[in-house]
N, C-alpha and C positions, 0 to 999 in steps of 0.2 A: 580500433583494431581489436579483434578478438584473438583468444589463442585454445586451443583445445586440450587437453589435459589428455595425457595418453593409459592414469591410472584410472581415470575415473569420466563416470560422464558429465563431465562438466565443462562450460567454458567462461576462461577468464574476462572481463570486460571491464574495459578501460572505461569512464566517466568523466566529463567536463562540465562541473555543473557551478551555478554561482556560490558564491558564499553564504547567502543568505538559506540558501537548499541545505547547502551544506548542516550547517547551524539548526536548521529542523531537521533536520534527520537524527542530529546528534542528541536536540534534545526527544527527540520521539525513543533515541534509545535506551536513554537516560526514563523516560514516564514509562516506556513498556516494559525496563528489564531486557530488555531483546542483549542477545550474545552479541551481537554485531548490527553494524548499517548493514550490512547483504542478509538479516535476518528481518530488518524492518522493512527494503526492497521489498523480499519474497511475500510478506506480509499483506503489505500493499496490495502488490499485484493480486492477491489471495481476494482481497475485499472488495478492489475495482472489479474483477470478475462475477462475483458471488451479485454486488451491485447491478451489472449490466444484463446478468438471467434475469434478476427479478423484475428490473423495470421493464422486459420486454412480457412480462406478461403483465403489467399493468401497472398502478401506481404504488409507489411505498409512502408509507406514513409511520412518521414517527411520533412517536407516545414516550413525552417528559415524564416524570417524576410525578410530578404533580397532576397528572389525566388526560392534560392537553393534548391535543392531538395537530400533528402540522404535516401538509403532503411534502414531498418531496422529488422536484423533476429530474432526474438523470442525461443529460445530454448526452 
């Protein structure tokens, strides 16, 4: 269920997620510093997107540390 905020544009949203989501989220906000889970959400979604422009114009490759190069498929 959502709820709409009437100071602002926002809307609330409820979550039912496993424990184990749970638990990476928390520690993803613990490794990023992130102010909040709704900080790591936004995040995410920021990088899924950013991810799915670029694989449609072709392939991404990623490049270790060490020179290596490995492709990368996005479904």
């Amino acid at each position: 269920m959502t709820k709409t905020s009437k100071s602002e544009d926002r809307t609330r949203l409820n979550l039912e997620l496993p424990n184990a989501t749970i638990r990476r989220m928390e520690d993803l906000c613990t490794r990023t510093e992130a102010e909040s889970k709704t900080e790591v959400i936004r995040r995410a979604l920021q990088t899924y997107e950013a991810l799915l422009i670029i694989s449609t114009r072709g392939s991404i490759i990623l490049r270790h540390e060490n020179g290596t190069e490995e492709k990368i498929l996005i479904l």
